[in-house]
C-alpha positions in Angstrom: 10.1 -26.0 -1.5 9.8 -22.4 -2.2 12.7 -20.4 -4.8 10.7 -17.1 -5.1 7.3 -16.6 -6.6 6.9 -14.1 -9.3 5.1 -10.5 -8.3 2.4 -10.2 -10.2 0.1 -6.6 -9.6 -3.1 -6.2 -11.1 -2.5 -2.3 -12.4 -0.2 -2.0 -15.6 0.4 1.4 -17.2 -2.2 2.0 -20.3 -1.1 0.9 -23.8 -2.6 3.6 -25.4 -2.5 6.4 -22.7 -3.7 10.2 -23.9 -2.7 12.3 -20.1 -4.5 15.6 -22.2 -7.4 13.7 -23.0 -7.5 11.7 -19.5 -7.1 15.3 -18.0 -10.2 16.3 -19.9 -12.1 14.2 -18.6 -11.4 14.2 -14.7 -12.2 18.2 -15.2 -15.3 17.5 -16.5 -16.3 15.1 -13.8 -14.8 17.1 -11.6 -17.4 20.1 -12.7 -20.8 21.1 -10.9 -21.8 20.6 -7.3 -21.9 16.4 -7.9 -18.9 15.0 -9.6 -18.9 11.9 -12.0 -17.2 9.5 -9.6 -17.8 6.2 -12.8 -15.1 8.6 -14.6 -12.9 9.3 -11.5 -13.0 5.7 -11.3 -12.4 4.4 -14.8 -9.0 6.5 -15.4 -7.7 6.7 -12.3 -7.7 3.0 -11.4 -6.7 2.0 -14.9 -3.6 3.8 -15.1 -0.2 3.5 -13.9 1.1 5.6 -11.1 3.4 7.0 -13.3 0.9 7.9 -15.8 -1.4 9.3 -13.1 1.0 11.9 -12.4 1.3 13.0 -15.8 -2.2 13.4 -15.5 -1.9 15.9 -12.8 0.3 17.7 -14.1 -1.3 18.2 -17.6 -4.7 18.8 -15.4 -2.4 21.8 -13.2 -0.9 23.0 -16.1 -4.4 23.1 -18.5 -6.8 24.6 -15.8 -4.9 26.4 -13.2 -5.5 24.1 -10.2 -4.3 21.0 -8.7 -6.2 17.7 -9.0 -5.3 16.1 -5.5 -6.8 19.4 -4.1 -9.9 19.2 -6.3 -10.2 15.4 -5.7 -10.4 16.6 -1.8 -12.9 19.4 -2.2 -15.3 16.4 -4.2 -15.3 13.2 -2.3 -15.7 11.9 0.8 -15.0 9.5 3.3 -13.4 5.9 2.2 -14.3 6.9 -1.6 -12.0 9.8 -1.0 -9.2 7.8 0.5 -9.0 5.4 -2.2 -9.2 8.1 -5.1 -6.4 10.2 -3.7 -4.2 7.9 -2.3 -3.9 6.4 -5.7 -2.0 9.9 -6.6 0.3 9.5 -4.8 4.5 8.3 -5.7 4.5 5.4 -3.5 7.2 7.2 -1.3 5.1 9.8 -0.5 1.8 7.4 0.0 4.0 5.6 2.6 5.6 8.6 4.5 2.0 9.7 4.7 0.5 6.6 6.1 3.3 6.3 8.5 2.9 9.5 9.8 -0.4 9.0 10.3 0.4 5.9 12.0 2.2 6.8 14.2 0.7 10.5 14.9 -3.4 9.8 15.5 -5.1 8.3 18.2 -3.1 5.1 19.0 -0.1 3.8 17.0 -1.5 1.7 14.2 1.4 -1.0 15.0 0.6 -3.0 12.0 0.7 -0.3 9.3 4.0 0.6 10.6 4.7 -3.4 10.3 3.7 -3.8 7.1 5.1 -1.4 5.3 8.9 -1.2 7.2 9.0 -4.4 7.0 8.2 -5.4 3.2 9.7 -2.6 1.3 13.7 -3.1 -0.4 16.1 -0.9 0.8 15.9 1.9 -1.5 12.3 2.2 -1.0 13.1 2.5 2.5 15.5 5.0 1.7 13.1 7.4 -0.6 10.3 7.3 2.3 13.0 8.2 4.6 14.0 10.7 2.0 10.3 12.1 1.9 9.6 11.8 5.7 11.9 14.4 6.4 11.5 16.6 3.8 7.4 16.4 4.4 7.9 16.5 8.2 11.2 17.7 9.2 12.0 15.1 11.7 13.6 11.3 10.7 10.6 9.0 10.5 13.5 6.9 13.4 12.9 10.0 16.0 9.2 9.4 15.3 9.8 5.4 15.6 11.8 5.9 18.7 8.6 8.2 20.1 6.0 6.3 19.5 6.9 2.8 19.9 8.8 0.7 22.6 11.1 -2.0 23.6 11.6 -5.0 21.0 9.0 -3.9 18.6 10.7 -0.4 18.5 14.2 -1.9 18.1 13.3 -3.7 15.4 11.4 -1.0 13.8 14.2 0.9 14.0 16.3 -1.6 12.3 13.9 -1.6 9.6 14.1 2.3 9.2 17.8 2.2 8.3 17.4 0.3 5.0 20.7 -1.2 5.4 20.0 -5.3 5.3 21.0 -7.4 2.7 19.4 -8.5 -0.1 18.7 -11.2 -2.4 18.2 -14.1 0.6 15.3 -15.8 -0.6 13.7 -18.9 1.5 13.4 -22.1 -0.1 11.1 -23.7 2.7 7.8 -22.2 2.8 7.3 -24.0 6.0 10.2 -22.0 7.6 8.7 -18.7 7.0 5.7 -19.3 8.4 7.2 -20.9 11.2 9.2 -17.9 11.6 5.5 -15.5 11.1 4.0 -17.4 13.8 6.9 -16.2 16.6 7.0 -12.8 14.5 3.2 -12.8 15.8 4.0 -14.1 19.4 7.5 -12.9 20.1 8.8 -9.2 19.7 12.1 -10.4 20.9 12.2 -12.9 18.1 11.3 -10.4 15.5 14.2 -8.3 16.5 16.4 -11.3 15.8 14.7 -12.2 12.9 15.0 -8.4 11.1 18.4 -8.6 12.1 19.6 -11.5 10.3 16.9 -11.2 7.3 17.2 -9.5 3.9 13.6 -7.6 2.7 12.7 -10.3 0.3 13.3 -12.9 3.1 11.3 -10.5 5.6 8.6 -10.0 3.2 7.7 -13.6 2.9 7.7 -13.7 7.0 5.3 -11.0 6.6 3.2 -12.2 4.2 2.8 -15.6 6.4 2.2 -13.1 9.5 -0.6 -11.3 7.5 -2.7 -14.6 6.7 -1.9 -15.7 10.5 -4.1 -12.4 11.7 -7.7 -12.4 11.7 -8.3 -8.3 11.4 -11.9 -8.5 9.8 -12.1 -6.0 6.8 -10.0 -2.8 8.5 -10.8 -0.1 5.6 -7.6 1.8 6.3 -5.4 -1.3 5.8 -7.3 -2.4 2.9 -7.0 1.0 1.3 -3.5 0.8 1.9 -2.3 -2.7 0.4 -4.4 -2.4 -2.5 -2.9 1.1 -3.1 0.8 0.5 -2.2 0.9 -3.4 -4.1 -1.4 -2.5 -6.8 1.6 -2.8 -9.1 3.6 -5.4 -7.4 2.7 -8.3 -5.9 -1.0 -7.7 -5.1 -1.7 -11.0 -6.8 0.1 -13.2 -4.6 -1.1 -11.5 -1.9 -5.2 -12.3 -3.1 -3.8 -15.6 -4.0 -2.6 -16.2 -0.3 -5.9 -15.0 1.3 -7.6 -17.3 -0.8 -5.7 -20.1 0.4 -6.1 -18.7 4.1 -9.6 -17.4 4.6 -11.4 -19.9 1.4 -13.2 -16.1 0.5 -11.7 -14.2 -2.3 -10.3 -10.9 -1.6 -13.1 -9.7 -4.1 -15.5 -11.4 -2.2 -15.3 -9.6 1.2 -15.0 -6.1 -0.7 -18.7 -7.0 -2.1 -19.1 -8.1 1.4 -17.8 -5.2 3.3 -17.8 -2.4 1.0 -20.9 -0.4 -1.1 -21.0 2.0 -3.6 -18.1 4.0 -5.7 -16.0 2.3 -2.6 -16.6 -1.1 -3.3 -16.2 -0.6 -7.3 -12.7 1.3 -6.6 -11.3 -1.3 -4.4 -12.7 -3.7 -7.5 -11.2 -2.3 -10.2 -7.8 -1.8 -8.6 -8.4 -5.6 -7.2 -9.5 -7.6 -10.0 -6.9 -7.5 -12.4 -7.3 -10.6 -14.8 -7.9 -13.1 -12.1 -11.7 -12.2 -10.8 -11.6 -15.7 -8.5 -8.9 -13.9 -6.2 
């Protein structure tokens, strides 16, 4: 039977956190033609979102420019991805990720999946929030554009942040039963949003994510590690475990070199390396 498992993330705000001195430090790397990515790395990934933001601003306010933008100018490729999108408020990551989503070549159907449907209401409501303000247009006009039929109904349903909450399941079995026609039936996802409160809808998803065999996608590795860093990344590395017999840590090694693989690491590992 299944009552709700605990979130657990791997990134917890630093107990003895010094923004000036943090701030210091990311200018210096920052310095010169090469930057010190082993610093970028070791502050950025071991602080809370909410402290990284401090960070900027201290970093704005101390030397006249703005860290995102100096972060850009530096790095590159993946390494770049995974550095800035860690500055982000989660809001803003999301809006961003959507829109990009739904905007480049294609419709990346699963990002707009995964994150509509396994964020609460009032997250929902804050990317809504910065959609607009970021975009000026609803991210549902952009929903309604982009996608079609059943899979754009329900996404729409999902855009409203209106469900109710607190339904949990209690058979583990049921969810994934209900994943597996979320994964065949667009029709029965409709139906399923419909009825379904985020929490419920999250554990469909997660069943739906270890039912997909994607390979290592960079883009929507970036993403979960970044957006459930402080959640429920955790359960999510214990569930691939259980799915794929490979750690998540394993496949980065695998899959990823350099400063790339030892940022998706360090925001990965958290105190459980065999996930």
């Amino acid at each position: 039977m299944y009552s709700g498992q605990m979130n657990e993330g791997t990134i917890f705000p630093a107990t003895d956190f010094n923004p000036g001195v943090d701030a210091e430090v990311l200018a210096s790397a920052l310095q010169g033609m090469e930057c010190n990515k082993d610093d970028l790395i070791e502050i950025l990934t071991q602080r809370s979102n909410a402290q990284r933001l401090i960070i900027a601003q201290i970093y704005n306010d101390s030397y006249g420019q703005d860290l995102v933008t100096d972060l850009k100018e530096k790095l590159s490729n993946h390494f770049q991805e995974v550095i800035v999108g860690l500055m982000y408020p989660l809001a803003f990551f999301d809006a961003y990720q959507l829109r990009n989503a739904m905007k480049g070549i294609g419709t990346d159907e699963n990002c707009l999946i995964e994150i509509l449907a396994s964020r609460t209401n009032d997250e929902i409501n804050a990317i809504n929030e910065v959609y607009l303000m970021q975009f000026d247009v609803p991210i549902q006009f952009d929903v309604e554009s982009e996608t079609s039929g059943h899979f754009r109904d329900a996404l729409v349903i999902l855009t409203q942040g209106a469900r109710e909450e607190g339904y949990e399941y209690e058979d583990q079995e049921m969810a994934t039963q209900d994943a597996t026609f979320f994964n065949n039936s667009n029709s029965y996802l409709t139906k399923i949003l419909n009825k379904q409160s985020p929490s419920a809808v999250k554990e469909i998803f997660r069943n739906y994510l270890l039912q997909l065999d994607l390979g290592f996608h960079n883009k929507t590795i970036i993403r979960i590690l970044i957006s459930r860093s402080e959640l429920d990344l955790m359960n999510i590395k214990r569930n691939y475990k259980e799915r794929y017999g490979n750690s998540l840590n394993q496949d980065i090694r695998q899959n990823a070199s350099g400063h790339y693989e030892a940022a998706l690491l360090a925001i990965s590992t958290g105190d459980a390396e065999d996930y």
